[in-house]
C-alpha positions as CSV (number, residue, x, y, z in Angstrom):
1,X,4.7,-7.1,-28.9
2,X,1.9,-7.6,-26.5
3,X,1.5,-4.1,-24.1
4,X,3.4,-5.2,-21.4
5,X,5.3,-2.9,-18.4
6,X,7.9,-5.5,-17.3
7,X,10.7,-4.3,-15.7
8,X,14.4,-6.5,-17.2
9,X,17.0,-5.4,-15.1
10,X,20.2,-4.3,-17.6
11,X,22.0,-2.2,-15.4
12,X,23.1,-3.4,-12.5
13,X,25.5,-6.0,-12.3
14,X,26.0,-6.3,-16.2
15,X,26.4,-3.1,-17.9
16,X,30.5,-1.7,-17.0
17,X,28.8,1.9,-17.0
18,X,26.9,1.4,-13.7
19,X,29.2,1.3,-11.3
20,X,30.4,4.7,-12.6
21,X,27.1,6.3,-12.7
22,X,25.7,5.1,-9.3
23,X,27.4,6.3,-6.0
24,X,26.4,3.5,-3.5
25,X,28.1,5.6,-0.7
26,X,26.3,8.7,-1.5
27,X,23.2,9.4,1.4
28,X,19.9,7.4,-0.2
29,X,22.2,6.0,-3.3
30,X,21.8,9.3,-4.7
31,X,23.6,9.9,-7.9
32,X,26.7,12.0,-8.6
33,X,25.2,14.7,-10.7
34,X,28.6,15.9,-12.3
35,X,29.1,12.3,-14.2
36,X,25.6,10.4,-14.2
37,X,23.7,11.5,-17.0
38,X,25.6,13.2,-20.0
39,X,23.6,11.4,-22.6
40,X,20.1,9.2,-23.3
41,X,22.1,5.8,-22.5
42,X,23.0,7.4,-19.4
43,X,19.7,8.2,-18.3
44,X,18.4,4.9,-19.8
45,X,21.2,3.5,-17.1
46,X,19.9,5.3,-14.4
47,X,16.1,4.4,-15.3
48,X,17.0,0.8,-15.8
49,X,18.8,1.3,-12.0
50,X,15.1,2.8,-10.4
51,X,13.3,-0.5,-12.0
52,X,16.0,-2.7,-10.3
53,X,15.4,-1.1,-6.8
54,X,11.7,-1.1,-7.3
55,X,12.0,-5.0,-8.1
56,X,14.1,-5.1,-4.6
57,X,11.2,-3.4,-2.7
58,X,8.7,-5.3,-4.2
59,X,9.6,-9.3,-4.2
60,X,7.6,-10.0,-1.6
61,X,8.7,-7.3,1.0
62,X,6.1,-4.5,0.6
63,X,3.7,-7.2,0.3
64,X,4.4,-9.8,3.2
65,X,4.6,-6.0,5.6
66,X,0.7,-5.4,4.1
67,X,-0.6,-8.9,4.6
68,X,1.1,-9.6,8.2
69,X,-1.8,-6.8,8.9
70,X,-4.3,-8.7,8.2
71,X,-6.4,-12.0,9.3
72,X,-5.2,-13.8,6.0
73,X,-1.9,-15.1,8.0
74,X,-0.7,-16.3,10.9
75,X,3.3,-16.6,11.8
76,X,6.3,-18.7,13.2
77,X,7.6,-17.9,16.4
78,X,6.8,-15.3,19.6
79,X,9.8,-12.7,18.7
80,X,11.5,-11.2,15.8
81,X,10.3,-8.1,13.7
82,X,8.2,-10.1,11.4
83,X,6.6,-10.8,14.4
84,X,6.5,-7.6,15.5
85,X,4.7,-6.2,12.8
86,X,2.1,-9.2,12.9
87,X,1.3,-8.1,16.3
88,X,0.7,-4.4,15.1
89,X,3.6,-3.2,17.4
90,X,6.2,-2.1,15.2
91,X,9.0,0.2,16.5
92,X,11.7,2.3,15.3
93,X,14.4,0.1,15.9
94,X,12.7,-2.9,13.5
95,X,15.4,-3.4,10.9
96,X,13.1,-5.3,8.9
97,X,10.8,-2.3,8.5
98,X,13.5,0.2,8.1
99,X,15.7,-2.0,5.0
100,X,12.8,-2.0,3.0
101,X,11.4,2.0,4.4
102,X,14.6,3.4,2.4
103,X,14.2,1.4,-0.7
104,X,11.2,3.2,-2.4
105,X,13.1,6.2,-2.0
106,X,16.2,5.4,-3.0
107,X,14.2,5.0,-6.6
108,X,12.2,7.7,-6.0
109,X,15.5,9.8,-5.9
110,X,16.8,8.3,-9.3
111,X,13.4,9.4,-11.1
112,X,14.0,13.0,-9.4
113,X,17.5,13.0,-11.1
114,X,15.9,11.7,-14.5
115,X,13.6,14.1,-14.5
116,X,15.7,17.0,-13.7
117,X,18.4,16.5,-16.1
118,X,15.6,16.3,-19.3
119,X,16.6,19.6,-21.0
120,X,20.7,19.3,-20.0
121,X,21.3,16.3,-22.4
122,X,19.9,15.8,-26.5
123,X,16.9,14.2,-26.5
124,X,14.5,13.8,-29.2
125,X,10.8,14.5,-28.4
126,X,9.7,10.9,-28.4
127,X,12.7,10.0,-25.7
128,X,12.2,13.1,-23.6
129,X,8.7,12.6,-23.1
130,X,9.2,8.8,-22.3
131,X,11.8,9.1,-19.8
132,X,9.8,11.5,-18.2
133,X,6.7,9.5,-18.2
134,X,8.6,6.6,-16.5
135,X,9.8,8.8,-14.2
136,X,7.2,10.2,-13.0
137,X,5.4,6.4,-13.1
138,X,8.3,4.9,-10.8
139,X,7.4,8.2,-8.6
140,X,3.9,8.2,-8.2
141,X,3.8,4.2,-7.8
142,X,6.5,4.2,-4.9
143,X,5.0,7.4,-3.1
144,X,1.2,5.5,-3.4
145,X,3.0,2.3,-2.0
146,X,4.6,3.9,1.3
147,X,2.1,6.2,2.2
148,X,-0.8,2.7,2.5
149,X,2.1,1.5,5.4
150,X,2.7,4.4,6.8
151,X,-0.2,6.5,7.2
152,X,-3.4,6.0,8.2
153,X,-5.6,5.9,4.8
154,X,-7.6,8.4,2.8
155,X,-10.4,9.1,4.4
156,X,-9.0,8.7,8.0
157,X,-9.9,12.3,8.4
158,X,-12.8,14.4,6.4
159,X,-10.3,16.5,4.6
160,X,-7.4,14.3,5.2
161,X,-5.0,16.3,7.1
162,X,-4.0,13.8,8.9
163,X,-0.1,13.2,8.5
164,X,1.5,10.8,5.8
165,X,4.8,10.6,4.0
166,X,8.0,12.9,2.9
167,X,6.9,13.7,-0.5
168,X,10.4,13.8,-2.4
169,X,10.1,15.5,-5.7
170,X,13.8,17.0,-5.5
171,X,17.0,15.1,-5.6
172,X,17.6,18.1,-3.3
173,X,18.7,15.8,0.3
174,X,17.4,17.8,3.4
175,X,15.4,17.2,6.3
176,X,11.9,17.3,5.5
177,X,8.7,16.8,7.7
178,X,6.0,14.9,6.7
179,X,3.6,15.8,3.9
180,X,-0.3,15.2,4.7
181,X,-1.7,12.1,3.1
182,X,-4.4,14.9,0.8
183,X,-1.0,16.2,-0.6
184,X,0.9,12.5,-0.9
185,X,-2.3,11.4,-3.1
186,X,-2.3,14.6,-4.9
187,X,1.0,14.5,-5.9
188,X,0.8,10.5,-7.2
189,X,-2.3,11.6,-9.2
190,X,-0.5,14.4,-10.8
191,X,2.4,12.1,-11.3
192,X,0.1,9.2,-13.3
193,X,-1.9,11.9,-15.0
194,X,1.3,13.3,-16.3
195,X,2.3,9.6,-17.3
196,X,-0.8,8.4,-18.6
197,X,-0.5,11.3,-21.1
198,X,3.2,11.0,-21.9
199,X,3.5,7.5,-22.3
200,X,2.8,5.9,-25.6
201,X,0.2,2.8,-25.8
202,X,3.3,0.1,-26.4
203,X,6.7,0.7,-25.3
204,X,8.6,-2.4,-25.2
205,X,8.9,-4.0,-22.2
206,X,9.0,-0.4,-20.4
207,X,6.1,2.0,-18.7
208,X,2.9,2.1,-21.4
209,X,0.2,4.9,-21.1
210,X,-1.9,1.7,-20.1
211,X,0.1,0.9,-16.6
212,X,-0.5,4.8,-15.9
213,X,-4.0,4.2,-16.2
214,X,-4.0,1.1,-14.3
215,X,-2.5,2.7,-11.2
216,X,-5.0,5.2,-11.1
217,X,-7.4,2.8,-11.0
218,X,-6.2,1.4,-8.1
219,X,-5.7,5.4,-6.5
220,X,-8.9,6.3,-7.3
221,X,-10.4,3.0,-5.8
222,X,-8.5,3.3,-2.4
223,X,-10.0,7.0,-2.5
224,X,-13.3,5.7,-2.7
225,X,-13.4,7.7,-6.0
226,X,-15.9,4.7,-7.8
227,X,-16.7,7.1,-10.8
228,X,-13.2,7.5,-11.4
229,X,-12.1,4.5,-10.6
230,X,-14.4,2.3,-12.5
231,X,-13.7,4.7,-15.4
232,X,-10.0,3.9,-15.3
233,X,-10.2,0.0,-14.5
234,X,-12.5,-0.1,-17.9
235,X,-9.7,1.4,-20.1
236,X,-7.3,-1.0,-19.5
237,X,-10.2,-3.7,-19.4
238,X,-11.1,-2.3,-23.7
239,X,-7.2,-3.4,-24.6
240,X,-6.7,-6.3,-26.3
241,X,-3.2,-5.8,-25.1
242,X,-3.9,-8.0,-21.9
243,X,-6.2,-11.4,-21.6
244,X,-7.5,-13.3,-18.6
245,X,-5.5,-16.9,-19.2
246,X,-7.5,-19.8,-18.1
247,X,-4.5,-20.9,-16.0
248,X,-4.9,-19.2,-12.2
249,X,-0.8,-19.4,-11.5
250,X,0.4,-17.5,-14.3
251,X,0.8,-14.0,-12.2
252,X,3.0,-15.7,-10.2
253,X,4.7,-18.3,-12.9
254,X,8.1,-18.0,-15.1
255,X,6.9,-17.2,-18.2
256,X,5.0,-13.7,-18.8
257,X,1.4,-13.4,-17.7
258,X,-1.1,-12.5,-20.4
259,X,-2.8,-10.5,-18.4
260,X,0.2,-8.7,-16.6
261,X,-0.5,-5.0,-17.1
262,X,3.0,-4.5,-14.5
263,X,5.3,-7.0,-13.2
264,X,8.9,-7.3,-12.4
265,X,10.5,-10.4,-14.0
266,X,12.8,-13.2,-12.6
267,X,15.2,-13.9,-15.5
268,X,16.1,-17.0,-13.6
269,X,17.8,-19.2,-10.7
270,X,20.6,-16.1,-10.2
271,X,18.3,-13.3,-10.8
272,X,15.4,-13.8,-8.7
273,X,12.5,-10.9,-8.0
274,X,10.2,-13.1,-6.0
275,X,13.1,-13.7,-3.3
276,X,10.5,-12.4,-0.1
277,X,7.5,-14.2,-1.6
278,X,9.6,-17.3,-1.8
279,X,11.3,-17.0,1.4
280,X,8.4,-15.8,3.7
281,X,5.9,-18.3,2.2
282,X,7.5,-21.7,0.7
283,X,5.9,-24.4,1.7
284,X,8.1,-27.2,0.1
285,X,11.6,-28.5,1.8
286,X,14.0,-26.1,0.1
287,X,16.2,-29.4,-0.6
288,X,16.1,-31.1,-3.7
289,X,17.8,-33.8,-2.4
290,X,15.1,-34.4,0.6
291,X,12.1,-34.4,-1.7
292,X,10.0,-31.3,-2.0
293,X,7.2,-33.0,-0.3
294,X,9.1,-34.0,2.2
295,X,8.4,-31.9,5.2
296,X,7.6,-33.4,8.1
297,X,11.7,-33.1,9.3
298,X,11.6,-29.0,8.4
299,X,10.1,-26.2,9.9
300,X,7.1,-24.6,8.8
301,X,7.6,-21.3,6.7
302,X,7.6,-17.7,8.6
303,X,3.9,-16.5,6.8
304,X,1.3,-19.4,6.9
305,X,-2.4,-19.5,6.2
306,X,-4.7,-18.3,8.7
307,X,-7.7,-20.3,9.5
308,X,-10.0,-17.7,8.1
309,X,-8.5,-17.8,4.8
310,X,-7.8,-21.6,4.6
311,X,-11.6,-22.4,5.1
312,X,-12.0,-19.4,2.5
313,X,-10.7,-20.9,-0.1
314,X,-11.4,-24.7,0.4
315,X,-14.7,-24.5,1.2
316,X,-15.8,-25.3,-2.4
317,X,-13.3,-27.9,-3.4
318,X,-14.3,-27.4,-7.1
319,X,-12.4,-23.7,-6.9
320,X,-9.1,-24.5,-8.3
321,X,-7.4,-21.5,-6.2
322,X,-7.8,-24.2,-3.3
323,X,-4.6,-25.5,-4.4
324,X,-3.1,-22.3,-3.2
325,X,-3.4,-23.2,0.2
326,X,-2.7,-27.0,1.8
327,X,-2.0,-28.7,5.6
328,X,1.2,-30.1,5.2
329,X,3.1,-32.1,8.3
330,X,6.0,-30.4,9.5
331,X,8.1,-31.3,12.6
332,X,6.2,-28.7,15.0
333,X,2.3,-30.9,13.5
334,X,0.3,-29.9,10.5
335,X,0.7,-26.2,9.0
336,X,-2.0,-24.3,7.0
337,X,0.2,-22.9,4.9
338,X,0.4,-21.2,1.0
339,X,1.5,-23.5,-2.1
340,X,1.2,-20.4,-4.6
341,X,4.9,-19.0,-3.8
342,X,6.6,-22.4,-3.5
343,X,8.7,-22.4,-6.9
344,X,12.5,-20.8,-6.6
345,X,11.7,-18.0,-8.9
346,X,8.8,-16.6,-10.6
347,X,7.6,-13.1,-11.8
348,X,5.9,-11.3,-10.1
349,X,2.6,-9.5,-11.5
350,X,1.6,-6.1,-9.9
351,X,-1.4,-4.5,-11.6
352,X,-3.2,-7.2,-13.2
353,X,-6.2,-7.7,-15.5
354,X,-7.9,-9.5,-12.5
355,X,-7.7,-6.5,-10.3
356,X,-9.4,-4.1,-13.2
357,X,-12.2,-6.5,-13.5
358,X,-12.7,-6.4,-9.8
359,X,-12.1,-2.9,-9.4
360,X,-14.9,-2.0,-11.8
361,X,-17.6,-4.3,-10.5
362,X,-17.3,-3.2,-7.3
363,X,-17.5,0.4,-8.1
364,X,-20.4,0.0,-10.1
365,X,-22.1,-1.6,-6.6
366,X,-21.3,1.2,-5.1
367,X,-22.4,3.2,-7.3
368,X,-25.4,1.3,-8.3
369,X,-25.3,1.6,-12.0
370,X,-23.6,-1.1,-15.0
371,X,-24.4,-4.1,-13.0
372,X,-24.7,-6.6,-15.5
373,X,-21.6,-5.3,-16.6
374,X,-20.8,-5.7,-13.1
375,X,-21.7,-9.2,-13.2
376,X,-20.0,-10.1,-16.6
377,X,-16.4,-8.9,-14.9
378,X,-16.9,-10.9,-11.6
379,X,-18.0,-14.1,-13.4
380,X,-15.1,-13.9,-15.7
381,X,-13.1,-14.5,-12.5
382,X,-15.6,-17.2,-11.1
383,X,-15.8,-18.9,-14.1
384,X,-11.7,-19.2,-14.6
385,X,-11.9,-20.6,-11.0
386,X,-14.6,-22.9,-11.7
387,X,-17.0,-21.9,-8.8
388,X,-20.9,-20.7,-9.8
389,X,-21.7,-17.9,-11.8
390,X,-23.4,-14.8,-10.3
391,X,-26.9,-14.0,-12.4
392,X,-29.4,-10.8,-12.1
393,X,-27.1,-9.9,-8.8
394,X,-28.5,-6.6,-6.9
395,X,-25.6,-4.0,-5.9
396,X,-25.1,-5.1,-2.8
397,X,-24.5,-8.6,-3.9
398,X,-22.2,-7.4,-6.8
399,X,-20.2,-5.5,-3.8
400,X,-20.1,-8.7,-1.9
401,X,-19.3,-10.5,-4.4
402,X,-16.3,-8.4,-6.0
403,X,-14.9,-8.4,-2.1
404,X,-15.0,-11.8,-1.6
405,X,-13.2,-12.7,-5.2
406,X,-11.0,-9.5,-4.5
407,X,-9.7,-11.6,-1.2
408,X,-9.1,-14.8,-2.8
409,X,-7.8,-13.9,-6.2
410,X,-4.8,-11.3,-4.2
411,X,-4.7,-13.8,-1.1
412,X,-1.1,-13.3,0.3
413,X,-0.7,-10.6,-2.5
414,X,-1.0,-7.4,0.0
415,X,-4.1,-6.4,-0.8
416,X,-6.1,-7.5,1.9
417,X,-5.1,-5.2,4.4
418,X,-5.6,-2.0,2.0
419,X,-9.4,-3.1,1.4
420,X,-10.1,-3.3,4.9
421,X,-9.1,0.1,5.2
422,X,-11.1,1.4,2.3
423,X,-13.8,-0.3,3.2
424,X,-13.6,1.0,7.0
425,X,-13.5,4.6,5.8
426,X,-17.2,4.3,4.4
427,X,-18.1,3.6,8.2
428,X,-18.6,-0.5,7.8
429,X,-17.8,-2.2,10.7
430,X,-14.3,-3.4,10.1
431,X,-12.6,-5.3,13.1
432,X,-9.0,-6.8,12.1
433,X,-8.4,-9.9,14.4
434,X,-10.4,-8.4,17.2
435,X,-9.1,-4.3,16.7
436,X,-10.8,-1.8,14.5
437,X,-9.1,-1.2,11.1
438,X,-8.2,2.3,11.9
439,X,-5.8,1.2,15.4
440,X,-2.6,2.9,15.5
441,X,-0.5,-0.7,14.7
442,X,-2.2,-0.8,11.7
443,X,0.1,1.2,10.0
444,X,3.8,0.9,10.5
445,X,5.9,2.6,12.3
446,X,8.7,5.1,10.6
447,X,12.4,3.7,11.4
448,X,15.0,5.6,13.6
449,X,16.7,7.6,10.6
450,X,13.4,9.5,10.2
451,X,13.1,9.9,14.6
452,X,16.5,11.8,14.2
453,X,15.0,14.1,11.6
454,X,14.4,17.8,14.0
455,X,10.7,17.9,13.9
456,X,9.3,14.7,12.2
457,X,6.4,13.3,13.8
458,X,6.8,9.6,14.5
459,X,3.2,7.4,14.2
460,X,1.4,6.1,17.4
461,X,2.8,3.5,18.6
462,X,0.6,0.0,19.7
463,X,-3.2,0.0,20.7
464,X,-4.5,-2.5,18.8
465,X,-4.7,-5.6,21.1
C-alpha cells in the first residue's frame, strides 16, 4: 500500500467498546483511567478516538479561523463571531473560537493517556513503539496548530519569550499558565523527532515516519530554520510513496490524493470531515432540487474571495486553479467567491507533496544555494497548473516565485495568514489589510474557560484597524 497517514475513523459511533472507554462527561473528555486501556485494542480504541477529534478540529475550522486573518477573504454580514475574528477583534466570549479552542486538547489529552499507559498493558516492541509514535505525532501536530492562533509567531521576540500556549504533556488536569512559544516549538520538535524515529516507513493507513518528517518541515520553515527545513521537505520529496497528480482538485476530492502525505478522509454523505470547508465556503445552492447553479434566489456563502485573491488567480486564464474561484449572482449581486469546497464531502489533505516542493525552493532562496533544484520543484507546480515555467531564476525570484505559488496552491487552505507572519519576522514589510502582521488581532483571543484560570494571561485585545 501507497505511504499514506489517513486518518478512518473506527471508533466512534461504530465500535460497542467506545462508549465504555470514553467519558464524555469527564473535564476535556478525558478518559477513565481505571477501565480505558487494559489491552492493545483498547489503546488502538482510544488512538482511533484522538484521529476522530483531530478530523473535528480540522474540517475547515482551524483553517477558515487562519484565513479570515488574512487579505485572501472577505465575509457575509456586519456581526457574528466569524465576523469578529475577520475584523481581528476576537473576545473571550466568541463561542466560535472557544468550540474549536478545546478540541485540540481534548486529543491532545487522549495521546497523554496512550502514552502513559505503554508499559501497564502487553505490547510487543513493534506496537509499543507505534502507538507511541502516533502519539506523540497527534501531540506535536495539535500543539504546532494552536500555538500559530494563539500566539504571536516565532520570532516575535529575539529569544522568543514572548507567551504562547498550555503545553499539556500530562493527562494530569490542573490549572496551568501559559508556556512560552520557545518551549511550545521545543516540545512539538521533540515530539516529531521522537516520531520520525519510532514510526516505521509504511504503516497502513496510520502515522508513517514520513508524515513526522513532513511536519517538521513545515516547523522548521515557520522557524525560519531554511537549512532544516529544506532538508526535511526533500525527504519526503525522495519517496516514491507520494506523486504530484496532474489533476489540481485531488487534495480536496473523494478519492485518496497521490500525493497526500496526511489527510483525514470523508467515508461519505454521513461521515463527512470537510463539514467547515463546505459550510463556510460552498458556492453552489445547497438544493438539488433548485439546480446547483442556480444562485441568484440564495445567499452568498459566509467566506468569499477577496478581490486580491480573485485577480490572483484569474489573471492568467490559462492557470487551471482559476476555476477555484468564480462571480456568481446571488440575491444580494455578484459574489467573488471559492468553487474548490463546493462538493458535500471530500477529504481533506493536510501536509501535501505540493507544500514540500514549495517549502524547499523557497528555502534554498533564502539560503541562496540549489537553485536549479529550486526551479525544478516550483515549475513542477507551474507546469501542473499550466502557467510558464521559471528558467535560470536568481534567489530572489525563486523566493518570489515559491510565495506567490505557495498563495495560490493553499488559497483558502490556512496557510496564508502563517506566511505572512514568517515572512514579517525577517523584517519585510508586511501590512495585512492596512495593519502590520504582528497587531494584537492577529492572533486570537483565548476563550473565557482559560480567563477563569488564577493567573493565565489573556492576549491583547484589538489594535489592528
Amino acid at each position: 500500500m501507497r505511504n499514506l497517514y489517513s486518518i478512518i475513523i473506527v471508533c466512534a459511533l461504530i465500535a460497542a467498546g467506545c462508549s465504555d472507554l470514553l467519558e464524555n462527561d469527564l473535564p476535556d473528555n478525558e478518559i477513565r483511567k481505571e477501565d480505558a486501556i487494559r489491552s492493545a485494542q483498547d489503546m488502538q480504541e482510544v488512538l482511533n478516538s484522538a484521529y476522530d477529534v483531530i478530523a473535528n478540529a480540522f474540517n475547515g475550522n482551524n483553517q477558515r479561523f487562519a484565513e479570515l486573518l488574512t487579505d485572501n477573504v472577505t465575509i457575509s454580514g456586519n456581526t457574528g463571531f466569524l465576523v469578529q475574528v475577520y475584523n481581528r477583534s476576537s473576545d473571550f466570549f466568541n463561542s466560535d473560537v472557544g468550540g474549536y479552542y478545546k478540541d485540540p486538547y481534548v486529543a491532545i489529552g487522549r495521546a497523554n493517556a496512550i502514552l502513559e499507559n505503554l508499559n501497564a498493558i502487553s505490547l510487543s516492541d513493534a506496537e509499543k513503539n507505534r502507538f507511541e509514535g502516533e502519539a506523540k505525532f497527534i501531540r506535536a501536530m495539535c500543539h504546532f496548530e494552536h500555538v500559530r492562533l494563539f500566539a504571536q509567531p516565532y520570532g516575535y521576540t529575539q529569544d522568543n519569550s514572548h507567551l504562547g500556549i498550555v503545553i499539556k504533556t500530562s493527562t494530569k488536569i490542573e490549572p496551568r499558565q501559559r508556556n512560552t512559544v520557545a518551549e511550545v516549538y521545543e516540545q512539538v520538535i521533540k515530539d516529531l523527532t521522537d516520531a520520525e524515529t519510532l514510526l516505521p516507513p509504511t504503516n497502513g493507513v496510520y502515522a508513517t515516519s514520513f508524515a513526522a518528517k513532513a511536519y517538521l518541515a513545515r516547523v522548521y520553515f515557520q522557524m525560519n530554520s531554511f537549512t532544516n527545513a529544506a532538508a526535511k521537505a526533500e525527504e519526503v520529496i525522495a519517496s516514491p510513496n507520494y506523486v504530484l497528480p496532474a489533476d489540481i482538485n485531488t487534495r480536496f476530492g473523494k478519492t485518496i490524493s497521490p500525493e497526500a502525505i496526511f489527510a483525514t478522509i470523508s467515508t461519505s454523505a454521513n461521515d463527512v470531515r470537510n463539514t467547515q470547508f463546505r459550510d463556510s465556503y460552498r458556492s453552489v445552492n445547497p438544493d438539488p432540487k433548485a439546480g446547483l447553479n442556480n444562485t441568484a434566489g440564495i445567499a452568498p456563502p459566509t467566506i468569499r474571495s477577496s478581490n486580491e485573491a480573485y485577480a490572483l488567480l484569474t489573471s492568467n486564464p490559462a492557470d487551471k486553479r482559476a476555476s477555484w474561484v468564480a462571480e456568481k449572482p446571488y440575491k444580494t449581486g455578484l459574489t467573488k467567491v471559492f468553487t474548490r469546497f463546493d462538493s458535500t464531502y471530500f477529504n481533506v489533505t493536510h501536509v501535501s507533496l505540493s507544500e514540500m516542493l514549495l517549502i524547499a525552493a523557497e528555502s534554498y532562496g533564502e539560503l541562496n544555494q540549489n537553485l536549479a533544484a529550486a526551479a525544478n520543484h516550483i515549475n513542477k507546480i507551474k507546469g501542473r497548473a499550466n502557467v510558464p515555467l521559471l528558467s535560470g531564476p536568481s534567489a530572489e525570484t525563486v523566493i518570489l516565485e515559491a510565495r506567490q505559488e505557495r498563495r495560490k496552491e493553499f488559497l483558502g487552505e490556512g496557510n496564508r495568514v502563517h506566511d505572512l507572519k514568517r515572512i514579517g519576522v525577517l523584517g519585510e514589510n508586511v501590512i495585512v489589510r492596512g495593519a502590520p502582521w504582528d497587531c494584537n488581532g492577529m492572533v486570537l483571543q483565548f476563550p473565557a474557560s482559560e480567563q477563569s484560570t488564577r493567573g493565565f494571561i489573556m492576549n491583547p485585545q484589538g489594535g489592528c484597524n
